[in-house]
DRENDO-1510 file (C-alpha; in Angstrom, 1 decimal, always signed):
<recs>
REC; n; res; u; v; w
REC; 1; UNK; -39.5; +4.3; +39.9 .
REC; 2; UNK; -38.7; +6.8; +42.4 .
REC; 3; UNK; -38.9; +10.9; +42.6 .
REC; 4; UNK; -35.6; +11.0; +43.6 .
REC; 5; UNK; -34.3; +8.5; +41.3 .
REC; 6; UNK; -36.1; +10.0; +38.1 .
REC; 7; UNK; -34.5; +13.4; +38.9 .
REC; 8; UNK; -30.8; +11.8; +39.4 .
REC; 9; UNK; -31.3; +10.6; +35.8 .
REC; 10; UNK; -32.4; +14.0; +34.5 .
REC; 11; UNK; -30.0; +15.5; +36.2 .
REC; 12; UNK; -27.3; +13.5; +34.6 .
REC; 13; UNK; -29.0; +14.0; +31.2 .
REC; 14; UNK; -28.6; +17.8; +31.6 .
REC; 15; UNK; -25.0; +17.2; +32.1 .
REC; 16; UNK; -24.5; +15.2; +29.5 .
REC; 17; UNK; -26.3; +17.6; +27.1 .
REC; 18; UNK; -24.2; +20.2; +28.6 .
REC; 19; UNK; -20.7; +18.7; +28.2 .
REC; 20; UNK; -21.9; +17.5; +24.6 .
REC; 21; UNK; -22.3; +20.9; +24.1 .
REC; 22; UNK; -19.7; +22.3; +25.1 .
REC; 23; UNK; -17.2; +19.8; +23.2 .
REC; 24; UNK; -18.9; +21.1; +20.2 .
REC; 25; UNK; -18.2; +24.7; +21.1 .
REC; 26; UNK; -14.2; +23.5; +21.5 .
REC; 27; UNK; -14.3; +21.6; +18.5 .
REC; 28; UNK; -15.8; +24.7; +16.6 .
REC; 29; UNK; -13.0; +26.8; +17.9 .
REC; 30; UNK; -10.6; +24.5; +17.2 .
REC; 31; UNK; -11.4; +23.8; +13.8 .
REC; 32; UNK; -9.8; +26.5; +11.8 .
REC; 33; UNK; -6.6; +26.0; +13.9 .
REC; 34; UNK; -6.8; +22.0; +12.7 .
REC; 35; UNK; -7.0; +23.3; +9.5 .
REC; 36; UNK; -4.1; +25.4; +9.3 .
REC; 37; UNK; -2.4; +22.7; +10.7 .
REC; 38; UNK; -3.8; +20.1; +8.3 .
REC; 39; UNK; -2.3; +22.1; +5.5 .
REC; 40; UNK; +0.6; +22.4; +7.0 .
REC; 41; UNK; +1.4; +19.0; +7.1 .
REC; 42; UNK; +0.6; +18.3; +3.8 .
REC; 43; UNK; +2.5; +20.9; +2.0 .
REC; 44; UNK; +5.4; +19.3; +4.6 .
REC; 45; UNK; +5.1; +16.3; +3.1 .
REC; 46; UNK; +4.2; +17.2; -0.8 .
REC; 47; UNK; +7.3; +19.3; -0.7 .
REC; 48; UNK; +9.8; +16.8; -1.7 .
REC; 49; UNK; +7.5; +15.3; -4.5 .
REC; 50; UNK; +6.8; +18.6; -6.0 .
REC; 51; UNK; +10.7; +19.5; -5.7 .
REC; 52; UNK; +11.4; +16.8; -7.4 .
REC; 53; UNK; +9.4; +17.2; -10.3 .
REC; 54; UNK; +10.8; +20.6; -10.5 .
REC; 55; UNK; +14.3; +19.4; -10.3 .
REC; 56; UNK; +13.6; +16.9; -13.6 .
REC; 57; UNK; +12.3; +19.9; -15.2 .
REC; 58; UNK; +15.4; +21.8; -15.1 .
REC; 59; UNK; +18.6; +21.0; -17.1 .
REC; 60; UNK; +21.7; +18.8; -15.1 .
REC; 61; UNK; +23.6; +22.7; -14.7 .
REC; 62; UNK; +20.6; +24.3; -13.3 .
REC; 63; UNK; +19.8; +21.4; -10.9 .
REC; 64; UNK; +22.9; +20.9; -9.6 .
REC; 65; UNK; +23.8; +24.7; -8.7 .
REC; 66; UNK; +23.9; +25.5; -4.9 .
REC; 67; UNK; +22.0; +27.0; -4.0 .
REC; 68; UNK; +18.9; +25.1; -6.7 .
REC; 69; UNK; +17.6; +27.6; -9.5 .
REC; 70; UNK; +14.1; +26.4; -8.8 .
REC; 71; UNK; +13.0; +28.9; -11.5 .
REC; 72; UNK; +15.1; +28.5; -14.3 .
REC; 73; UNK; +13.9; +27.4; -17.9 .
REC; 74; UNK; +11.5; +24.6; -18.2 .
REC; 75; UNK; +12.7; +21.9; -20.2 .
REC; 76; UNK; +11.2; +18.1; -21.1 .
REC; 77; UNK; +14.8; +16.7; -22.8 .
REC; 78; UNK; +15.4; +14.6; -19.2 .
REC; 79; UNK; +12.2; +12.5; -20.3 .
REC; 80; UNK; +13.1; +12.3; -23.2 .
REC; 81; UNK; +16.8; +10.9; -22.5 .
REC; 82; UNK; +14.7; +8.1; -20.2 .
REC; 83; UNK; +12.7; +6.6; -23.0 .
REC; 84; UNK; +16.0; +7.0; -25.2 .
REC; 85; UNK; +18.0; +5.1; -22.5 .
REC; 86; UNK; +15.0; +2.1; -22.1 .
REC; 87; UNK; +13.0; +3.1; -19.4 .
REC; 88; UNK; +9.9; +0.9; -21.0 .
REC; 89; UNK; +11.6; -3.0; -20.3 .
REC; 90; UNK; +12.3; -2.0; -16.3 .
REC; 91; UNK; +8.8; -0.1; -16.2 .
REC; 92; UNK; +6.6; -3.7; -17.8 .
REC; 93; UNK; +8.8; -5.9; -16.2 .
REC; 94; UNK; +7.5; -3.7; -12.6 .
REC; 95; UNK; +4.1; -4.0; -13.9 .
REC; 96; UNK; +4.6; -7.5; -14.4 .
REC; 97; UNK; +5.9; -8.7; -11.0 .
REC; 98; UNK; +3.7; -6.6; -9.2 .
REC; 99; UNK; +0.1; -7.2; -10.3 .
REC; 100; UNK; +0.5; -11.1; -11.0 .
REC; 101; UNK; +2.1; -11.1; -7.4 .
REC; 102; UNK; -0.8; -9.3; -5.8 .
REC; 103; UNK; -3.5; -10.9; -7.6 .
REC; 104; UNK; -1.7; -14.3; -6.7 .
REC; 105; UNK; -1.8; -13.0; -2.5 .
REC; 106; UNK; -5.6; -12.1; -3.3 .
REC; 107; UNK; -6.0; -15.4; -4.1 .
REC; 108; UNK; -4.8; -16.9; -1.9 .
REC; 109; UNK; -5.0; -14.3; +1.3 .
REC; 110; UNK; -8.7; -14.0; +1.0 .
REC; 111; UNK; -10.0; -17.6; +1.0 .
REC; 112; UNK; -7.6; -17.9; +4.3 .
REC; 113; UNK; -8.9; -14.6; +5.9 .
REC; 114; UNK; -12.2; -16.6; +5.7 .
REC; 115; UNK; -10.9; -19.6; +7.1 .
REC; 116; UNK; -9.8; -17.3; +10.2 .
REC; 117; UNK; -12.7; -14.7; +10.3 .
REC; 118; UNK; -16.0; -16.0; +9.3 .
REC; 119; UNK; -15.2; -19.9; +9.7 .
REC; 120; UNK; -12.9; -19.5; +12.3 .
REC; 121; UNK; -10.5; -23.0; +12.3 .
REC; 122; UNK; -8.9; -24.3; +15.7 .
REC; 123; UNK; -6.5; -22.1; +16.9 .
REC; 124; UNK; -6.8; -19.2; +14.7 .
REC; 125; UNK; -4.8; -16.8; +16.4 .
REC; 126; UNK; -1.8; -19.3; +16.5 .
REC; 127; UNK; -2.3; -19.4; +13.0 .
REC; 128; UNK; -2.2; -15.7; +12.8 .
REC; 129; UNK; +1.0; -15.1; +14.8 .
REC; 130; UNK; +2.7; -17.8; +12.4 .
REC; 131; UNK; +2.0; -15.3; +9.6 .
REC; 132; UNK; +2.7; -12.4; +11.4 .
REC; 133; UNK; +6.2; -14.7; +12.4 .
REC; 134; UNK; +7.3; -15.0; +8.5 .
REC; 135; UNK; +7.6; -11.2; +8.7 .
REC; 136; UNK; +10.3; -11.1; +11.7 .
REC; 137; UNK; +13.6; -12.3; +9.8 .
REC; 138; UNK; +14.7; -9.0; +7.5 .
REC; 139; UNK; +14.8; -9.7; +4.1 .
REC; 140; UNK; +18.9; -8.8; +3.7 .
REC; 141; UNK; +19.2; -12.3; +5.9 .
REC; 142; UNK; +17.5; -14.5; +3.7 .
REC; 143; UNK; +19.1; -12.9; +0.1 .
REC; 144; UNK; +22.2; -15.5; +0.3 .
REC; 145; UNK; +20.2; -18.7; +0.8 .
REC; 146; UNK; +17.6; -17.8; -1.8 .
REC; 147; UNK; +20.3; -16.1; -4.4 .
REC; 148; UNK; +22.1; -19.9; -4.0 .
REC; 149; UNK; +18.6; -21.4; -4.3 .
REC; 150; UNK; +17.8; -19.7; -7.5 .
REC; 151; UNK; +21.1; -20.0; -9.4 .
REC; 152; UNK; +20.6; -23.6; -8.3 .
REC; 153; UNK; +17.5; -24.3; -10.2 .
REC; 154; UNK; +18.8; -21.7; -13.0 .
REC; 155; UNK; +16.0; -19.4; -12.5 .
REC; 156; UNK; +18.8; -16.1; -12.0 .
REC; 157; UNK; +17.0; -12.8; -14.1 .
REC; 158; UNK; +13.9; -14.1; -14.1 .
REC; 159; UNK; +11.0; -12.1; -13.9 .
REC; 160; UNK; +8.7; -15.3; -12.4 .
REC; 161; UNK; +10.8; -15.6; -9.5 .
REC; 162; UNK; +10.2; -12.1; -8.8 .
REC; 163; UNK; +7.1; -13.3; -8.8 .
REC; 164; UNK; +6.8; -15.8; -6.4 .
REC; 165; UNK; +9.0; -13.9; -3.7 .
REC; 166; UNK; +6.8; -11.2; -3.9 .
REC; 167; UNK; +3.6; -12.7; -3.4 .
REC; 168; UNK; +5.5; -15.1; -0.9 .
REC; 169; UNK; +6.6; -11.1; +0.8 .
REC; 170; UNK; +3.2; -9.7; +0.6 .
REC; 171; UNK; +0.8; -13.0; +1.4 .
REC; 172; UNK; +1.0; -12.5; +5.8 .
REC; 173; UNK; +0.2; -9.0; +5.5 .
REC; 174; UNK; -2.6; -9.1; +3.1 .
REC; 175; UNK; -4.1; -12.1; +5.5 .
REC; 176; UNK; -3.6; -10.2; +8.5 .
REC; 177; UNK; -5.6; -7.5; +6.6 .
REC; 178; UNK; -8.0; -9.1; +5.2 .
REC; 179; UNK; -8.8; -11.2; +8.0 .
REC; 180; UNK; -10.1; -7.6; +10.4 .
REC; 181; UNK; -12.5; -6.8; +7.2 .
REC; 182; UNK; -14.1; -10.2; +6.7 .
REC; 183; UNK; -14.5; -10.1; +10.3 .
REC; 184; UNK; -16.5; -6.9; +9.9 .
REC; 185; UNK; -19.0; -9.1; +7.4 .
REC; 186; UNK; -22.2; -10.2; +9.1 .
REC; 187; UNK; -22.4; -13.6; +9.3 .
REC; 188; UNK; -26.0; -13.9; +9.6 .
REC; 189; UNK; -26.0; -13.0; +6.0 .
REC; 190; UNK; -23.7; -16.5; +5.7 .
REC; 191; UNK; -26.4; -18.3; +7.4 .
REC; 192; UNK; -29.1; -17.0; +5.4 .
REC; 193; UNK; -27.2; -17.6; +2.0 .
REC; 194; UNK; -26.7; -21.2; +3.6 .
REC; 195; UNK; -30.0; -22.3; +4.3 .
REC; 196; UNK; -31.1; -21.6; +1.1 .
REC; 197; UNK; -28.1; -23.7; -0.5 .
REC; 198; UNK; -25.1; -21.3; -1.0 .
REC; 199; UNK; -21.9; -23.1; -0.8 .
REC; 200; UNK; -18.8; -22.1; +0.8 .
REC; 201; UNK; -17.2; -20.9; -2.8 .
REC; 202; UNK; -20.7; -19.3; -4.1 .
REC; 203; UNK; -21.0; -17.5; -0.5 .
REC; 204; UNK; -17.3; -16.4; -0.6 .
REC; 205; UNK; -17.8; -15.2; -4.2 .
REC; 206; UNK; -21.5; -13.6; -4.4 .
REC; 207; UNK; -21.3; -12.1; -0.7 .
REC; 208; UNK; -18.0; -11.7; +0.8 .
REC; 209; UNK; -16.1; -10.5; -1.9 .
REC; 210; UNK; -18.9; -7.7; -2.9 .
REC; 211; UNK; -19.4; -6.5; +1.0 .
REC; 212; UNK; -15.7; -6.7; +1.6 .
REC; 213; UNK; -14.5; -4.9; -2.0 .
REC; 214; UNK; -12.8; -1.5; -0.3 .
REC; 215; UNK; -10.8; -3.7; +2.0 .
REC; 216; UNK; -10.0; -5.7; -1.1 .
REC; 217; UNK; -8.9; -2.4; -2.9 .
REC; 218; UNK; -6.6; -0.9; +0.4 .
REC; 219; UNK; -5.1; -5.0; +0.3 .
REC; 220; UNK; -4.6; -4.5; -3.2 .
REC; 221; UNK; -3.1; -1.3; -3.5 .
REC; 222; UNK; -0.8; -1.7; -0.5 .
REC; 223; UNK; +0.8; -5.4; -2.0 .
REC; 224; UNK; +1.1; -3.3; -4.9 .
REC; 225; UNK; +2.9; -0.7; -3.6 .
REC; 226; UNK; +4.8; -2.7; -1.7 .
REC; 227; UNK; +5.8; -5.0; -4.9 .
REC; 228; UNK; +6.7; -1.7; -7.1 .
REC; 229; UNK; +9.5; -0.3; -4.7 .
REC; 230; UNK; +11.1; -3.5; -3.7 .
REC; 231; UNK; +14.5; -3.1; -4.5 .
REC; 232; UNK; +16.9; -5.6; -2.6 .
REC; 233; UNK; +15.9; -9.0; -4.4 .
REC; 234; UNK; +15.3; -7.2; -7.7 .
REC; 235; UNK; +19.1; -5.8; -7.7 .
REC; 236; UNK; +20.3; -9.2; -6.7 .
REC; 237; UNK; +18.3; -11.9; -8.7 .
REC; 238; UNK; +18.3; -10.1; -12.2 .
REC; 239; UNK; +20.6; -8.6; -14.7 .
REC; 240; UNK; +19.3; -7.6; -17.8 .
REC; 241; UNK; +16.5; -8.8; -18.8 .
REC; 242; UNK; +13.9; -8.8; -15.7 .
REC; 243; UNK; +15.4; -5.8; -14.4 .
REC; 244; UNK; +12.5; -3.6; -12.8 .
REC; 245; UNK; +12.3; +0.1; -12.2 .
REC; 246; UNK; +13.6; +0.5; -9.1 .
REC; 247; UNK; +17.2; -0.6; -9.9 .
REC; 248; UNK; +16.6; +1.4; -12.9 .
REC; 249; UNK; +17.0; +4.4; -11.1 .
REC; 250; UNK; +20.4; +3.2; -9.5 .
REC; 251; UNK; +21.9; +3.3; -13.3 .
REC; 252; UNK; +21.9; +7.6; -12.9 .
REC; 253; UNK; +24.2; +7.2; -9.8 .
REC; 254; UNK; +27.8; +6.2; -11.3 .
REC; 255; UNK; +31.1; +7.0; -11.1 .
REC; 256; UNK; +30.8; +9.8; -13.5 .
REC; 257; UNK; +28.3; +11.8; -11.0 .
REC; 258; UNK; +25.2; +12.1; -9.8 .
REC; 259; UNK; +22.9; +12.9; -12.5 .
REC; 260; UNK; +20.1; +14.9; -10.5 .
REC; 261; UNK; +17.8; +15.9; -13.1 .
REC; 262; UNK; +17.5; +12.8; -15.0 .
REC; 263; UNK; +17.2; +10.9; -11.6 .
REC; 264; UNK; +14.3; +13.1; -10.4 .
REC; 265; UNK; +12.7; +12.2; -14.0 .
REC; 266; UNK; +13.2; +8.6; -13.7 .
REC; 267; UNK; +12.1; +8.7; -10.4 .
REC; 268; UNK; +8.5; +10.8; -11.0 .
REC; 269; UNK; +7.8; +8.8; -14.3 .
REC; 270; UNK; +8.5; +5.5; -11.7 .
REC; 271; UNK; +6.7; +7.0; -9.2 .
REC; 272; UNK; +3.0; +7.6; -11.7 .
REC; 273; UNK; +1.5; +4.3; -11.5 .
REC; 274; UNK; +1.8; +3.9; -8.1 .
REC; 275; UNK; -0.1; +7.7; -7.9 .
REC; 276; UNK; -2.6; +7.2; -10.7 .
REC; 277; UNK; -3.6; +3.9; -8.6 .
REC; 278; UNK; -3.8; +5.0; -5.5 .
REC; 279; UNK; -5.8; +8.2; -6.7 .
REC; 280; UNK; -8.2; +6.0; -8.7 .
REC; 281; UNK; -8.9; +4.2; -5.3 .
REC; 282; UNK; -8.5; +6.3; -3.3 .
REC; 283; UNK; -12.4; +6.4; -2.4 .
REC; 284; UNK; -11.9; +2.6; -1.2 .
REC; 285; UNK; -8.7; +2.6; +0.0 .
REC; 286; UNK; -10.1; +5.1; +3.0 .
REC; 287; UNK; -13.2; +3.1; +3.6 .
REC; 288; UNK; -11.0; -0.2; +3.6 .
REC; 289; UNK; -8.7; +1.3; +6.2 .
REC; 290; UNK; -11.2; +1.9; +8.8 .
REC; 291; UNK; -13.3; -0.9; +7.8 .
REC; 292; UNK; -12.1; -3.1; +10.5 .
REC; 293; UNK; -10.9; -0.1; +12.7 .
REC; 294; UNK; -13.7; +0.0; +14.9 .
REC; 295; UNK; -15.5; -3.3; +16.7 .
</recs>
């Protein structure tokens, strides 16, 4: 190799160590600014949650004063007037529809994920765009033809078919997902677990599922989540008995008023399980995010 060429490449080097350097010098400046601004935006967005748990702490009178007396006297009777009114029904029958549905789209979103990812079949990505398609027509078009299609086969407030739309909702997003973090699994493991007489279900069992667990968890929690606050089908299809939590909240908005208080307490005892989960994953649910971020 040349004189001339060996110094062109040390030359670059020194820049390279130079500019390197001098990034890190912006992004040590930078950083406390970032932070300031990082806690900025969360206080910006955990200012509504925390005003509304001070608003069901408060009595109707102090909560509806204008401007809101956001330090009046503390008081617990607007939880208590939810369990009086039968918040528990609407809060299992949300429980119900909403894990069954998502452990029904694990199911069946992960064994196609690893039809399209790790055992690719012909024409994936046309398969992919069908899924993605499903997602296109909003949901308020398709209420008529499935509310006649229901009370047709008598199935009106009932919790299964909750169920099945849900799942039937969540199933193209949780493939599309879970599709970029199989991809992510190395499939020389696959080979390895093949040659020594690992079929398709032990493989997909014993090695996918473990390597591919916080994209699982972020798939979970966001079917989940999505299942919890759906509102349209659950305010159409049922009356009484498979009622969830979300049109349980409409019941404080009548023609008598708006009964702020007891609605901000319905609404942060609703909004708990979806908190507690996401905080109990919350570990996965980053790493399953930006699992399939980056090729």
């Amino acid at each position: 190799m040349s004189t001339s060429t060996l110094e062109k490449r040390g030359t670059f080097l020194n820049r390279r160590k130079k500019d390197s350097r001098g990034e890190g010098d912006i992004a040590e400046k930078g950083g406390p600014v970032w932070t300031i601004v990082a806690w900025v935006a969360t206080l910006l967005f955990f200012a509504p949650v925390a005003w509304m748990v001070l608003t069901s702490l408060h009595t109707e009178a102090d909560a509806a004063t204008n401007p809101p007396t956001l330090f009046s006297g503390i008081t617990f009777e607007n939880y208590g007037a939810l369990f009086d009114r039968g918040v528990g029904p609407y809060l299992i029958n949300s429980a119900m529809a909403s894990i069954v549905s998502t452990l029904l789209v694990l199911a069946l979103s992960i064994p196609a994920a690893y039809a399209l990812s790790i055992r690719p079949v012909e024409k994936w990505t046309d398969v992919m765009f069908f899924f993605l398609s499903t997602k296109f027509l909003p949901a308020i078009a398709a209420l008529l033809p499935i509310y006649l299609l229901v009370k047709r086969v008598g199935m009106l407030d009932n919790i299964w078919v909750l169920v099945i739309l849900y799942t039937a909702m969540n199933l193209p997003i949780a493939v599309w997902m879970m599709q970029s973090f199989l991809a992510e699994v190395p499939k020389e493991i696959l080979e390895a677990a093949s040659v020594d007489g690992a079929g398709v279900l032990r493989s997909l069992w014993s090695i996918v599922v473990p390597m591919a667990t916080p994209g699982i968890a972020a798939t979970s929690l966001i079917c989940f989540i999505f299942s919890w606050n759906e509102f349209l089908f659950a305010v159409n299809l049922t009356a009484t008995i498979s009622s969830t939590s979300p049109v349980f909240l409409v019941g404080f908005i009548s023609s008598q008023g708006l009964f702020l208080a007891k609605l901000c307490a319905a609404a942060t005892l609703v909004s708990l399980p979806v908190l507690i989960a996401g905080f109990a994953a919350q570990d996965k649910l980053v790493r399953g995010l930006s699992l399939g971020a980056v090729k």
